[in-house]
N, C-alpha and C positions, 0 to 999 in steps of 0.2 A: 127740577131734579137736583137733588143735594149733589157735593162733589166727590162723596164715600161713593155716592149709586151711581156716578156717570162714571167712576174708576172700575166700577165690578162690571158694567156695561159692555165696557170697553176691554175687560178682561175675559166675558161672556163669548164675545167676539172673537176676539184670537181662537179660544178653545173649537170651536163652531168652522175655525177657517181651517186649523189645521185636522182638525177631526175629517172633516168634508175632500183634504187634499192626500192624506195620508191614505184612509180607507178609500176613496178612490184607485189609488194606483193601486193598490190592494186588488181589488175587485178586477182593476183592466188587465191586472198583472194573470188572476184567475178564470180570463176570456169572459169576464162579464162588461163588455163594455157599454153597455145600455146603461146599467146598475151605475159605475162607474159614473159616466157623466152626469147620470142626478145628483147622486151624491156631491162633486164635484161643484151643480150647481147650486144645491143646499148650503153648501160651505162657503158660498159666493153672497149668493144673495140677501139675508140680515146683517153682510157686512156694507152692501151697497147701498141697503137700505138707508143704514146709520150714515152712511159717508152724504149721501143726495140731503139729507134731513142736516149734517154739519154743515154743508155745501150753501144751503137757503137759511140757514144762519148769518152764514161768515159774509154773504151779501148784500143781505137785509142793513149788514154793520159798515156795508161798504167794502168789504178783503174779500181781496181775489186770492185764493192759497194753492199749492201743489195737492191740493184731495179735488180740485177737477180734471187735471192729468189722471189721476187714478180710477177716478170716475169713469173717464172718458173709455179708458183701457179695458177695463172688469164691463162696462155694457156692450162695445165692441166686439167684444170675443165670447159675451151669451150670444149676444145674436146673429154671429156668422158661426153658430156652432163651435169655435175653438174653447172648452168650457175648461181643458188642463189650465190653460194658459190664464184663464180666469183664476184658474181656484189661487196657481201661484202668484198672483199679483194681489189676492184677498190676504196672502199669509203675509206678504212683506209687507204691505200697508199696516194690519190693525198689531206688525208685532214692531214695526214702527212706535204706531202710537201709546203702545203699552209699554214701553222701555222711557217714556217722559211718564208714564203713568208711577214707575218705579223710580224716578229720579227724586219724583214730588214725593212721596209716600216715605221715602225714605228720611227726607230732612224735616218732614212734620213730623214722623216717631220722633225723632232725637232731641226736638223742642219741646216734648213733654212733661223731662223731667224740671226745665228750664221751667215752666211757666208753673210747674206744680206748686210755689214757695209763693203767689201773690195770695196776701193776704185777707182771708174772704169772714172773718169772724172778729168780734172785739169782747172784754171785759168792763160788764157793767157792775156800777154796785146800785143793791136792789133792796130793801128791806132788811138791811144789815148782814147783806152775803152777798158774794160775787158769782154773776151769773154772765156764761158766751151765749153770745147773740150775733143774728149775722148781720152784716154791717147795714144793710137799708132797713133795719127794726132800730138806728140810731136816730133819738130826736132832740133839738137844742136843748139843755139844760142838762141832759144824762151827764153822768159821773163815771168816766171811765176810768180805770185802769189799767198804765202804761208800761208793762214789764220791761225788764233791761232785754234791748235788741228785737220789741215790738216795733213793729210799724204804726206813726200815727195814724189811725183809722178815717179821724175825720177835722176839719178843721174848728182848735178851740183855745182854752186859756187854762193856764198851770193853775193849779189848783194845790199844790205843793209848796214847800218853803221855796223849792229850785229845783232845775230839770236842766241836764245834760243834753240836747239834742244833735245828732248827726243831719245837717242840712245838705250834702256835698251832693243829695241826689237830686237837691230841686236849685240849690245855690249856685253851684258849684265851689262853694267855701269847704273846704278840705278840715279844719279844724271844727270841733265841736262847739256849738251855740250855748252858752250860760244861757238860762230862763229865771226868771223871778214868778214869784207868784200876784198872778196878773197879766203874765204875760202872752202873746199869742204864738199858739205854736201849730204848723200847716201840716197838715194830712200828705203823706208820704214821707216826712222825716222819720229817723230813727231813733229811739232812746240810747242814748250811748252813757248811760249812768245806772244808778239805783233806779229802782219803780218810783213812779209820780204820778200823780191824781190828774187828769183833765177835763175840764168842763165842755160839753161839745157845743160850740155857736153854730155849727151848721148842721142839714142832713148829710151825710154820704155824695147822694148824687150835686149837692152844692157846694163842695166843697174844693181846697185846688188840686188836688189829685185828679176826681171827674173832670173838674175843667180842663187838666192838660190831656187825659184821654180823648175828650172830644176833641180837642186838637187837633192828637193822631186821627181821628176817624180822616176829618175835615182837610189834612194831608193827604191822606191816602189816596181820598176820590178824587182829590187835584193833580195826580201824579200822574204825567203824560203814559200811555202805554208805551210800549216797545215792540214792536214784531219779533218776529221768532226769527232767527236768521236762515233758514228754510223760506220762508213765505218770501223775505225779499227778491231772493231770486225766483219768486214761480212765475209771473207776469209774462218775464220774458223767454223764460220756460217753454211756458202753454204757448204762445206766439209760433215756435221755432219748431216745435211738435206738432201742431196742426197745420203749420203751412205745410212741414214733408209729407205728414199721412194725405192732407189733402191731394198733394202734387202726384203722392206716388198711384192713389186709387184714379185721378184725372186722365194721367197721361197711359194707365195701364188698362184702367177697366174694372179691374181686380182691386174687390174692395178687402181681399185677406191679405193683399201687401199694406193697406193700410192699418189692418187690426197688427201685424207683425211689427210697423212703425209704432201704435202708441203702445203695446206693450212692452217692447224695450225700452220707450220712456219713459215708463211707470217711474217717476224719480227716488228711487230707494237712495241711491245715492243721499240724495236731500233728506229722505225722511228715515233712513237710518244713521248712515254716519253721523247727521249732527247731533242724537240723541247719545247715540254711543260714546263719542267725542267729549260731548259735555259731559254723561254720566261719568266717565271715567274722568275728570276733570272735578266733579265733586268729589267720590271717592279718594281719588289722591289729596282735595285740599282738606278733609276733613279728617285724612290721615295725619296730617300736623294742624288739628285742634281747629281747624275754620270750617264752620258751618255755614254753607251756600244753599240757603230757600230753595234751590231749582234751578234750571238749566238756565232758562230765560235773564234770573239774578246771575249769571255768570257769564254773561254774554256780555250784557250791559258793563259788570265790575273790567273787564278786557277795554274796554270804552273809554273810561273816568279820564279825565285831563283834567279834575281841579278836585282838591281835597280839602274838608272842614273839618277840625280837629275841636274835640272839647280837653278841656287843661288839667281836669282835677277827675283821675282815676282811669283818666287816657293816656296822657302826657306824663301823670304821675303818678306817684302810685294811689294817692289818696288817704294814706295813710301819714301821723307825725312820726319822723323818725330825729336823731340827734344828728346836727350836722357840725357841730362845731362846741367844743369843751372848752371854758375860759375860767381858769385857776386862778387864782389870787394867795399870795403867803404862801407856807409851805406844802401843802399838800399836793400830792399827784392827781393827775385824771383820774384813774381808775379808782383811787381811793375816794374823791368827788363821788364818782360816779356811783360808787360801787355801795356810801349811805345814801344816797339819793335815791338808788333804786328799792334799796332793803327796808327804809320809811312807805317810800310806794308802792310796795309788798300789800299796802292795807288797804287802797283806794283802789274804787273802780275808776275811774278816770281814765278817758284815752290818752291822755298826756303821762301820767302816771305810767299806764302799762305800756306804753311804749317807752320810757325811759326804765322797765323792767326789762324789755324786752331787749333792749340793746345793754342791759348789763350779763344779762345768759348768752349773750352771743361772744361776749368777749370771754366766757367762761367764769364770769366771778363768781363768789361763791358770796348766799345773800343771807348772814344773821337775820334773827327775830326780832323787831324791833317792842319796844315795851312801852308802858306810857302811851300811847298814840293819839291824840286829840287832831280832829280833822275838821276843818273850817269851811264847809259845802262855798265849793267855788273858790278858793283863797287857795290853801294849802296846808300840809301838816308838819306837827311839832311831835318830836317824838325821842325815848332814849336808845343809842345803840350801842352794846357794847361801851357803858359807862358813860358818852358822849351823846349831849345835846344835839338834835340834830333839826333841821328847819329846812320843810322845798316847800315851793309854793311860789306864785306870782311875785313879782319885782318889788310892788307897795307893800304888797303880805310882810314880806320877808323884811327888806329893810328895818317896817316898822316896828317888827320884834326886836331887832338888834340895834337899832339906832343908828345905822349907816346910811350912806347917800349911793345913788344909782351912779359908777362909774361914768365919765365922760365919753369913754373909747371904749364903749360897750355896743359890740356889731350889735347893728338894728337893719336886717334888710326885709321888703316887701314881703309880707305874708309870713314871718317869722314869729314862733311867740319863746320871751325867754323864762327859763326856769331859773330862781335864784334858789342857791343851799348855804346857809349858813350852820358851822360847827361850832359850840360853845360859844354864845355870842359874838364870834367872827362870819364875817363873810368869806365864804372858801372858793365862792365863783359862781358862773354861768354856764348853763346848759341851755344850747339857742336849738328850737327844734323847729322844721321846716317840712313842707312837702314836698321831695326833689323831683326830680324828672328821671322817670326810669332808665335804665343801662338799654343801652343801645337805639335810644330816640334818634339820635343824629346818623347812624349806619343806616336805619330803616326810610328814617327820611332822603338820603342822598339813591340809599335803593329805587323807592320810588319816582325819583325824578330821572332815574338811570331807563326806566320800564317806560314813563312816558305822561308822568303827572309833570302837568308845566306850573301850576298855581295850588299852594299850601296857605292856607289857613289858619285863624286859630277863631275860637267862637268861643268864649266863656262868659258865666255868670258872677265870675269873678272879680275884684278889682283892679282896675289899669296899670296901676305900680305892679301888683303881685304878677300880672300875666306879662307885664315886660320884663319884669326880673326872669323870673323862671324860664322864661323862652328867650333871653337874650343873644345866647349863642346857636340860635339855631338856624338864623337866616329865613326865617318864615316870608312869605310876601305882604302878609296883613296881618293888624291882633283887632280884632271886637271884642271886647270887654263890659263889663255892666251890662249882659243882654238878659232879658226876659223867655220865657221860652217862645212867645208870640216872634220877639226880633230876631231869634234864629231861624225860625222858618221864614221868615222876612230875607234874611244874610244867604237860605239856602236858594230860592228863589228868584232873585238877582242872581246870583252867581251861576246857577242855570243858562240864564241868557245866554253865555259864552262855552255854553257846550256842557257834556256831561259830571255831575256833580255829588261825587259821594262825601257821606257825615258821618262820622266817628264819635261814639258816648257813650257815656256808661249809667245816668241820670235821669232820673224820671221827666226832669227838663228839658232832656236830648231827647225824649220819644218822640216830639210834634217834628220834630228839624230832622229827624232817621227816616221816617215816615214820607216828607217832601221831598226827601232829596232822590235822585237818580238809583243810588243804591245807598241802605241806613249801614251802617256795623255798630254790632253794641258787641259789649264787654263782659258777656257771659257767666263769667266763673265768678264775679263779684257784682257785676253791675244791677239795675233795678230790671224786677222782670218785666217792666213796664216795656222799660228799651229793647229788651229782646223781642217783647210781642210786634214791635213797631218796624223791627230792622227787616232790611233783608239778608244779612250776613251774620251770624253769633261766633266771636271770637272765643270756645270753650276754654282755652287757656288762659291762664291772667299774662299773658306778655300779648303788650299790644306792636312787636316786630313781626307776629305770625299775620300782620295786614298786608306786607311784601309779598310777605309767601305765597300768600294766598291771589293777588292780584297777579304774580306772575305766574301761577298755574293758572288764572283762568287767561290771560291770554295766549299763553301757549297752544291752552284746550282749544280757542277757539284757531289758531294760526290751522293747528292739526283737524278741525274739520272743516276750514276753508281749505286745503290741500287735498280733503278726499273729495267735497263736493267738486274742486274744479278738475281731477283727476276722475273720479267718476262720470260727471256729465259732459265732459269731452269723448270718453269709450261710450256713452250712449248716445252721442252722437253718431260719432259712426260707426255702432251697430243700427241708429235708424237710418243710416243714407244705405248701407248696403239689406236691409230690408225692403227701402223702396225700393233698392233696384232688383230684389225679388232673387237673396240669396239667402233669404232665413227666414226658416214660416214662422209663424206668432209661437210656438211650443220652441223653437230651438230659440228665439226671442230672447222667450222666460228664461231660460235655460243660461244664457251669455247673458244676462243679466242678473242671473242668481251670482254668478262667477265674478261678474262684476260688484256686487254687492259684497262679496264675500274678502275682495282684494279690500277696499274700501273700508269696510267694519276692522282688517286687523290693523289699517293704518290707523284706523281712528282708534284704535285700544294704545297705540301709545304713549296715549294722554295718562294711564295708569303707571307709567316710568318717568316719568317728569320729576326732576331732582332740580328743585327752585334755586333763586339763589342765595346764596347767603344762609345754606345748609351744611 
């Protein structure tokens, strides 16, 4: 059975229990009490059914769970005749199970728009026209075309003079890839330039994209399960329930003081508060942009004691931005900046429009430039406002103007710089960098405030770059130069010492989100690859809503260990004064509706949880 049909099942059910318990008291309420108790047991029985049928499942796998408690209670009370008592322990059971039915259903809607953008078509050229085709009709030799901000489709070779590619989703290299023609460029990069021609060497299903999805599969099924945190307490549960009913029907005779024992211990407690708990626990985290898969991923995320960070679009933003202006002679920054950007006005270039992009932020205002000749790869020459103007790479530039590269010219890890020269002068450098986003280090000290002992860093980037950029952060380890195979490797080890979530935004991160305890990807920008693999999607692009979101789910869960052990202590002794034969199974049901009902509002206070660092 698919998992749409066992959800409408399971929704079939509910309707069936309460139809059967409502018209009942209808009917008994209208002296038809014969009517009544059929009814009563109509409403009982295809829930029992479905529960005996979960029951020889969950066995078959080895789990013992709290649906034999309920089992025990709903046959109990058909067959001494108490069938109210039944019908109310059919409603709490299957609307139990339909409140995780709505937890899950809820966080699969909201991943649809997420996964709607993987890219499932390419452009071929055919007979002197360009035709989409879906991407398993690609075979080695096609000639595709690579529009600006396609995804490479499949893996192959430029077939263009040069090609711009965005790698940061399989590299984690944050800066964009020059390509020559000839050269090899991997299925899931991005064109971050003009269109380019590529020759496909592989199919689809061969290429490294497929490869790192089978990955993720190959993750997944390795991924220890987790119990529901219900089920761990039902063992000793059922133990503690059957010895009283037992004792009480031994010592008395009277097998209705035992159906009155397991009906008060139908464990609502268990199988409502935790769902309520957690639901409202997703609802709150998803109210500040975290998307939590399910109750279960939110159980676990309350757990994490050791965190794996990736560096490029986690850590930073992923984008180049200017970190540092260096003048030379007279000219100011702004004035630097301000022809540097208005030549760059002409280039697609990610370097280019982000040295645009940080001259509209300071408000400048950007003349037309005229003349403009562009050196695919290099840099451009161009006039502005009467003056000669030149950005572009360090050799570019010099060599038009005949100068030398400054001595005490910053060079740090992972930096690329932009030279500008004005009128055959050198007017300076523009060093552009990928920083480490605003408030890394608050969210990091948060989480180790909440209960993460071991931070991480995992990238596929180089060792210089990932120690510069995280040098202030105090991390406990850097892995660097990893492949996606050696992150699931790094997440796997690290495992061994307890529970282990992985933070990316990469199509490289899918196989390592995937193995790990709990994945988080980066949503709002990241590859939909990551998303499809995580168990957590951060909708916002600030990767601080990870605090947020970790300490709503512990809370949630603190809040429904506080109703289970506050609830299954009151049914306790409602079942010790049952055994001693001061509550028939209907007034049971009854101080156990009551008890259900105390329990459910404690657990909705998981919906007021104001995290910290809000």
């Amino acid at each position: 059975m698919t998992r749409a049909a066992n959800d409408w099942v399971k929704i079939a059910l509910l309707i069936c229990a309460v139809f059967g318990l409502v018209s009942g008291i209808a009917l008994y309420l209208a002296g038809q009490a014969d009517l009544a108790t059929l009814l009563w047991t109509v409403g009982v029985v295809p829930v029992l059914i479905a529960l005996l049928v979960e029951i020889l499942r969950s066995l078959s796998r080895g789990d013992v769970g709290l649906d034999i408690v309920a089992a025990l209670s709903m046959t109990a009370a058909l067959v001494f005749g108490e069938t109210l008592a039944a019908a109310v322990v059919a409603v709490m059971y299957s609307g139990g199970t339909f409140l995780e039915i709505f937890a899950q259903g809820r966080a699969r809607r909201e991943m649809h728009d997420l996964l709607a953008r993987v890219p499932r078509t390419a452009t071929r050229h055919k007979n002197g026209s360009l035709e989409d085709i879906p991407l398993e009709d690609i075979e080695p030799g096609d000639l595709l075309l690579i529009r600006k901000g396609d995804t490479v489709a499949v893996d192959g070779t430029v077939a263009s003079d040069i090609a711009f590619v965005d790698t940061s989703a399989l590299t984690g290299e944050s800066l964009p890839a020059r390509l020559a023609r000839g050269a090899p460029a991997l299925s899931g990069s991005t064109n971050a330039g003009d269109p380019f021609e590529l020759t496909a060497t592989h199919r689809a299903s061969e290429s490294t994209y497929a490869g790192i999805m089978r990955l993720v599969e190959e993750a997944q099924r390795s991924k220890a399960p987790m119990a529901r945190l219900a089920d761990r307490w039902s063992l000793g549960f059922l133990v503690v329930t059957v010895a009283i009913a037992f004792a009480a029907w031994w010592f008395t005779g009277d097998p209705i003081r035992a159906v009155a024992v397991l009906v008060i211990a139908t464990p609502c407690p268990l199988i409502l508060a935790v769902p309520v708990a957690l639901v409202a626990g997703l609802s709150r985290a998803a109210h500040f942009g975290v998307l939590i898969k399910g109750s279960g991923v939110l159980e676990k995320m309350a757990r994490i004691r050791t965190l794996i960070l990736d560096k490029t679009g986690t850590l930073t933003d992923g984008r180049p931005r200017i970190v540092e202006i260096q003048t030379s002679g007279d000219i100011g920054e702004n004035d630097m900046l301000c022809l540097a950007a208005a030549l760059d006005q002409t280039s697609t270039h990610p370097v280019a429009q982000a040295i645009v992009a940080a001259a509209k932020a300071r408000d400048l205002s950007l003349p037309v430039p005229s003349q403009v000749i562009e050196t695919p790869g290099e840099g451009l020459s161009g006039q502005i406002d009467g003056r000669n103007v030149i950005v572009g790479g360090e050799s570019f530039v010099t060599h038009q103007v005949g100068a030398t590269v400054p001595s005490d010219l910053s060079r740090t890890a992972g930096s690329v710089v932009v030279a500008v020269a004005v009128n055959g002068v050198m007017a300076g450098h523009l060093v552009m960098a990928d920083p480490l986003r605003e408030g890394i280090a608050a969210m990091l000290a948060n989480l180790r405030r909440i209960g993460v002992g071991r931070i991480l860093l995992a990238t596929g980037d180089r060792v210089a770059v990932a120690e510069q950029v995280t040098k202030d952060l105090g991390l406990d380890a850097i892995r660097a130069d990893l492949t996606p195979e050696q992150k699931v490797l790094l997440v796997l080890t690290e495992r061994k010492n307890g529970p282990v979530m992985m933070v990316g935004d990469g199509v490289n991160d899918a196989p390592a989100l995937a193995a790990a305890d709990v994945g988080v990807a980066m949503g709002a920008r990241g590859a939909a690859a990551s998303a499809e693999a995580a168990d957590v999607v951060l909708l916002i692009d600030r990767v601080d809503r990870l605090a947020l979101g970790m300490d709503i789910a512990g809370r949630s869960r603190g809040i429904a260990l506080q109703s289970v052990v506050a609830g299954i202590g009151l049914s306790v002794i409602g079942m010790i004064a049952a055994a001693l034969g001061y509550l028939t199974p209907v007034q049971g049901a009854l101080i156990q509706e009551v008890i259900d009902v105390a329990v459910i509002l404690n657990a909705l206070r998981a919906l007021r949880i104001t995290p910290l660092a809000t």
